[in-house]
Backbone as JSON, one array per atom type, in Angstrom:
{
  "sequence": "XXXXXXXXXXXXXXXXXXXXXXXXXXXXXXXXXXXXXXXXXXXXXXXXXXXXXXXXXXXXXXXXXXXXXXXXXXXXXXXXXXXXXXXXX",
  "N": [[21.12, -7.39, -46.75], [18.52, -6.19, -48.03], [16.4, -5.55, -51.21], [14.33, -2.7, -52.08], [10.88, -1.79, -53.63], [9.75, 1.68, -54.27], [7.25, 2.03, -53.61], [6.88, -0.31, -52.35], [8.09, 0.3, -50.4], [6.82, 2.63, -49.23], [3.96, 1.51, -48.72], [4.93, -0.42, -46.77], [5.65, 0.64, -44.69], [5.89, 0.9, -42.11], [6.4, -1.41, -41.51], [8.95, -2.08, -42.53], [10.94, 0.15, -41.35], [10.38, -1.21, -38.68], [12.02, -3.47, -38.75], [14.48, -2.0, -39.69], [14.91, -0.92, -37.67], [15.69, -3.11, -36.02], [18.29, -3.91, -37.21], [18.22, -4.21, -39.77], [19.47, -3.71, -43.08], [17.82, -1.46, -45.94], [17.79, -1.26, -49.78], [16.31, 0.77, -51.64], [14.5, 1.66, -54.84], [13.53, 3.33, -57.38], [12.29, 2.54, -60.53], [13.12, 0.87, -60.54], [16.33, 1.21, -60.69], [18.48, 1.8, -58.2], [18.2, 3.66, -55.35], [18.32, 4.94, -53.07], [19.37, 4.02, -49.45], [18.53, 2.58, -46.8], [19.22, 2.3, -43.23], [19.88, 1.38, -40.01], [20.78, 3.68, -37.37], [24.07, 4.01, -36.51], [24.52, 4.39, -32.99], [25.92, 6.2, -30.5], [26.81, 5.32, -27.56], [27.15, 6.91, -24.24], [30.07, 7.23, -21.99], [30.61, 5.9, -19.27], [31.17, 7.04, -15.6], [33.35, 5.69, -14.58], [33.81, 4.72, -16.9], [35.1, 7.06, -17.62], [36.99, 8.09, -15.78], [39.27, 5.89, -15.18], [40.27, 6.09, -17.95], [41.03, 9.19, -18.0], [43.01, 8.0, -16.09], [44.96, 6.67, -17.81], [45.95, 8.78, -19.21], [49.09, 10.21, -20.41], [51.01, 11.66, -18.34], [51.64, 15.16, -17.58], [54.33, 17.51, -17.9], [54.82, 20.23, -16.13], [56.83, 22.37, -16.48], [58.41, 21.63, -18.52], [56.21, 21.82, -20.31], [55.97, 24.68, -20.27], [58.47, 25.74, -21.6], [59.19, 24.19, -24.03], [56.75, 25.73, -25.0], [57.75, 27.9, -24.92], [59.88, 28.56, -26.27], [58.7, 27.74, -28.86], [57.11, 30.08, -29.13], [58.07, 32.17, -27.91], [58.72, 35.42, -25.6], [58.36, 37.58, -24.89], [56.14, 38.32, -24.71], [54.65, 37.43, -22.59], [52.42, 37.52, -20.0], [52.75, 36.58, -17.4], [54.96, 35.17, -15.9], [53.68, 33.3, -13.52], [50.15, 32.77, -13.51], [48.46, 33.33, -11.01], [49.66, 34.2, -9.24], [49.79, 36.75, -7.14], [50.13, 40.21, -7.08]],
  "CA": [[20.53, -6.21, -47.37], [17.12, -6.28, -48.75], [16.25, -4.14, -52.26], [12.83, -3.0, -51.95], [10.72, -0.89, -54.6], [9.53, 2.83, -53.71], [6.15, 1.72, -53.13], [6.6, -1.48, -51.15], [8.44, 1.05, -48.72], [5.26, 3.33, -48.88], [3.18, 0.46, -48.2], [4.8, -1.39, -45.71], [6.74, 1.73, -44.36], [5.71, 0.5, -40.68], [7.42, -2.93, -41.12], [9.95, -1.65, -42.89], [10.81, 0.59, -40.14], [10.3, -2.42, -37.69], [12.84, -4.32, -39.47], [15.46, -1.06, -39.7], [15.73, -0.85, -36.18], [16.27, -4.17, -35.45], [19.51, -3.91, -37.93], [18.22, -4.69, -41.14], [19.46, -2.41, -44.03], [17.26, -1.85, -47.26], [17.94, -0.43, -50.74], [14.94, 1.25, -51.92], [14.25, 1.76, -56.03], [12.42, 4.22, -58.11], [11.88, 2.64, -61.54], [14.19, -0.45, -60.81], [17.06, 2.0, -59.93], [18.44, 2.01, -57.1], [18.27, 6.07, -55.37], [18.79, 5.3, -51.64], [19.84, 3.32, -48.53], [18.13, 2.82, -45.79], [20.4, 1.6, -42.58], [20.2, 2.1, -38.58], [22.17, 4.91, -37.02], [25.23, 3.83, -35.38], [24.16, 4.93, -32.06], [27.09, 5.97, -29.58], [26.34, 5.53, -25.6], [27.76, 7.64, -23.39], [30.71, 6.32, -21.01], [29.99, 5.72, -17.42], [31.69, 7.87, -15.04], [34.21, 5.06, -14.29], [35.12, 4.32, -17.47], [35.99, 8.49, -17.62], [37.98, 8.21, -14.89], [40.0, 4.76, -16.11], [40.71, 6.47, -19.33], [42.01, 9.85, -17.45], [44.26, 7.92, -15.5], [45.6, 6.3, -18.61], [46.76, 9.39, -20.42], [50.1, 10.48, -19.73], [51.4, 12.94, -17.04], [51.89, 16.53, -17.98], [55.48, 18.22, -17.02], [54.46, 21.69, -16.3], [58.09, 22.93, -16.85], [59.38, 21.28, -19.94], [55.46, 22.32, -21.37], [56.48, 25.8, -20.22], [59.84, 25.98, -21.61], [58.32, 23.98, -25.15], [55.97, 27.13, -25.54], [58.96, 29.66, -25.0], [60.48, 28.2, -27.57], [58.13, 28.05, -30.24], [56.05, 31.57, -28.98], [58.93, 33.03, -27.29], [58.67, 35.42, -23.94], [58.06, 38.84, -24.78], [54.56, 38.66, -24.73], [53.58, 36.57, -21.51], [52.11, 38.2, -19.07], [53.54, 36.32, -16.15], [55.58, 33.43, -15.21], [52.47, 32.85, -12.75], [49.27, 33.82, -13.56], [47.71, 32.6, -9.79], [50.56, 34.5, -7.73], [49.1, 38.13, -6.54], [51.29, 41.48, -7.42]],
  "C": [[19.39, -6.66, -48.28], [17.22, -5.21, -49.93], [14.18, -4.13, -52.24], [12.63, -1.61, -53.01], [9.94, 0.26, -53.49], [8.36, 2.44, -52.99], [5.7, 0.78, -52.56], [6.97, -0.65, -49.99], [7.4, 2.09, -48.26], [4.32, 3.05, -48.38], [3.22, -0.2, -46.93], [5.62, -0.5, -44.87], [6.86, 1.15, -42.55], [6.93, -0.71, -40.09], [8.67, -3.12, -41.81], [11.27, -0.76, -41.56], [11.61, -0.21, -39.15], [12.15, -2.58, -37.91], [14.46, -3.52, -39.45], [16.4, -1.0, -38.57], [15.98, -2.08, -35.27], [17.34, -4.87, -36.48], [19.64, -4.33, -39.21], [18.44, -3.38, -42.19], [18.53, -2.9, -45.65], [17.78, -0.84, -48.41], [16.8, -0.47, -51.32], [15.37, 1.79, -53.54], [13.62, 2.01, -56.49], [12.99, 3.46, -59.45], [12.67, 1.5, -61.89], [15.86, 0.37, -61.02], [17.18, 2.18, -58.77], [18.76, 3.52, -56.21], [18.64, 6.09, -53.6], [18.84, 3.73, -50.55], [19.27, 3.55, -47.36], [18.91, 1.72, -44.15], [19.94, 2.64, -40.9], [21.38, 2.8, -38.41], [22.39, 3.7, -36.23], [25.16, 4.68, -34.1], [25.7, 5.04, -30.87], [26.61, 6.24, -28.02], [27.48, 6.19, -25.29], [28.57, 6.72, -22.59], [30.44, 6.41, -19.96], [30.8, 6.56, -16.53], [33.32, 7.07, -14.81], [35.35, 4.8, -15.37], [35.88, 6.18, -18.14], [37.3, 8.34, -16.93], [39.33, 7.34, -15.21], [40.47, 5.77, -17.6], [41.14, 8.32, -19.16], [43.18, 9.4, -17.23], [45.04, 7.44, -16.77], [46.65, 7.39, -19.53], [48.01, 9.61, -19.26], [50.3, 11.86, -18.73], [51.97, 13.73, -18.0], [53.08, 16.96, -17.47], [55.25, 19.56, -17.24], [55.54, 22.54, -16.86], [58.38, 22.69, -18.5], [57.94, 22.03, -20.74], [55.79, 23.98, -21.62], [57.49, 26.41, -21.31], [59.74, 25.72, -23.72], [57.55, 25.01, -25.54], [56.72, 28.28, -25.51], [59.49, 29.43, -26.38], [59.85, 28.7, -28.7], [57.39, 29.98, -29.84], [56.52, 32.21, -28.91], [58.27, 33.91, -25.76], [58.39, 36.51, -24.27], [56.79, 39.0, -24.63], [53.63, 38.11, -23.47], [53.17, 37.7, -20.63], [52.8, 37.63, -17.83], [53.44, 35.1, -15.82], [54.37, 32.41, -14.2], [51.39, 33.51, -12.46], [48.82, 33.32, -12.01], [48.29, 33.72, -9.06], [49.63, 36.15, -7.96], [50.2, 39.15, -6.6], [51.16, 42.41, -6.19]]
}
């Protein structure tokens, strides 16, 4: 970590900059006070389609029943509309 004054970062704001995004952090100082932080974002990449898929299969399996049966419980039954919304009346 570098401490730099207001007006070296005004000055050299370019190579300051530079310097930022190739992971250097600075603390910047009005009056020999220090008032702020300057620091690259933590940038997050996107995952690849593969590692989606890999990290699907990993979670656990769903039991449609017991989740069923788990939401009667706590919600109760008077209010569903129907045991299967898909099936056709």
């Amino acid at each position: 970590m570098k401490v730099i004054s207001q007006r070296e970062f005004r000055n050299n704001s370019a190579e300051v900059m530079d310097a930022v995004e190739a992971g250097e952090t600075y603390h910047i100082t009005r009056n020999g006070t220090e008032v702020a932080e300057l620091r690259p974002l933590v940038r997050r990449r996107r995952p690849t389609a593969a590692e989606l898929i890999a990290r699907h299969r990993s979670l656990p399996r769903v039991d449609a029943a017991q989740l069923r049966g788990d939401a009667d419980e706590f919600f109760g039954t008077e209010d569903r509309v129907a045991d299967d919304p898909w099936e056709r009346e």
